[in-house]
N, C-alpha and C positions, 0 to 999 in steps of 0.2 A: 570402574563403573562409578555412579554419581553425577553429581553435576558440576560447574567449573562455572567460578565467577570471577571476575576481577575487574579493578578499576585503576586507572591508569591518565599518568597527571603527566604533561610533555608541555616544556618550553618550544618551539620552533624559532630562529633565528638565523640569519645566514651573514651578516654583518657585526663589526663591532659598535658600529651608532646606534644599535637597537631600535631603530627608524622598524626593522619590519618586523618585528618580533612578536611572537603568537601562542596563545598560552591555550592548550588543551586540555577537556577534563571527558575522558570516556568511562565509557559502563558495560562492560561485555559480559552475557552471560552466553555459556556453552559455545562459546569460540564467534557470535556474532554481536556485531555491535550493536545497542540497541537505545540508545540518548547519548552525547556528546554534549558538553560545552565550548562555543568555540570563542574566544576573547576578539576576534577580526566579525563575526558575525554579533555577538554581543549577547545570546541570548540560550540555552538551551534547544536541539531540534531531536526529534525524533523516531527512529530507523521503522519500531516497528510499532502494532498494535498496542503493545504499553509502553511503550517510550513516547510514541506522540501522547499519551494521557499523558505521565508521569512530567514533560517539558511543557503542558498546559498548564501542572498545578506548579511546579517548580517556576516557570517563568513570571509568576504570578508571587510566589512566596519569597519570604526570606532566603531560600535557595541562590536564587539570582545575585542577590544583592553582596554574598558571599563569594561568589565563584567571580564578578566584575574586579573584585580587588584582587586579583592573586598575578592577574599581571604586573603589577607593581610589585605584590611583596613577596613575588616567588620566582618569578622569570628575571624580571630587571634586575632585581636583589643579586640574586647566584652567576648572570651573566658573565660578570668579570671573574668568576673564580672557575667556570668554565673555561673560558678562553686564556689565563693562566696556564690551565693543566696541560 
């Protein structure tokens, strides 16, 4: 019993040119999703009643501005050691 939260960072990629490569940042609590960053749409969106708040004030905030750069220095970065392994 309790509650269940997690958050959850995912490169997607299907190529090694890195051409479509897509950098996720979720926020689930108790098993649904409820705001997402997605790197291909550019911006935080919102699943439910407080994730559309929370991706109003985030799209808005220094949040953003944070979460734009990780496709470069977390997906593009690790890619090649991905595809190594």
């Amino acid at each position: 019993d309790g509650y269940f939260e997690q958050v959850v960072s995912q490169c997607r990629f299907s190529s090694k040119d890195l051409q479509g490569i897509e950098f996720i940042h979720s926020y689930v609590f108790n098993k649904a999703e409820y705001i997402r960053f997605n790197s291909t749409v550019g911006k935080y969106v919102g699943y439910t009643e407080l994730g559309v708040k929370n991706a109003e004030a985030w799209n808005k905030g220094p949040e953003l501005a944070g979460e734009l750069g990780e496709l470069e220095r977390f997906c593009k970065h690790n890619a090649p050691i991905d595809y190594s392994a």
